[in-house]
Structure formats: C-alpha cells, structure tokens
C-alpha positions, 0 to 999 in steps of 0.5 A: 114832119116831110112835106111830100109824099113818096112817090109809092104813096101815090095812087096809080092807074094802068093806061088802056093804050099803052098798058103802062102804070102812071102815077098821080100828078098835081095837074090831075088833082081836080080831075083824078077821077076822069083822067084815063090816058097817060098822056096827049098822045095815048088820048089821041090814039085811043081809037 
C-alpha cells in the first residue's frame, strides 16, 4: 500500500494575485481552509 498521495490527488486552489493554481502543502494542513495566497509574497501584495 503507497504511503503518498499523488501530487494530482491533491486539492488545489487558484491564487487571487497571481492567478496561478498551487497545491495543497503539509504546512497548510491545519489551516487549508483560510489559506488564500500562494505564498509571503502574493500575501504581502494583495492591495
């Protein structure tokens, strides 16, 4: 039985700054709900 998921087994969401797809992340997995940005750096330009 594989220990992983594919990565195309992953939930994915579209970043509002940027516009580009990004996968699901272990650091996220508490929080997947409230994560909206890609990264620091689309966070910090949202305005």
């Amino acid at each position: 039985m594989p220990r992983h998921r594919s990565k195309a087994d992953l939930p994915t969401k579209v970043c509002p700054v940027c516009n580009l797809p990004f996968t699901w992340r272990k650091k996220w997995e508490a929080n997947w709900d409230e994560v909206k940005y890609c990264s620091e750096r689309c966070r910090r330009r949202r305005g």
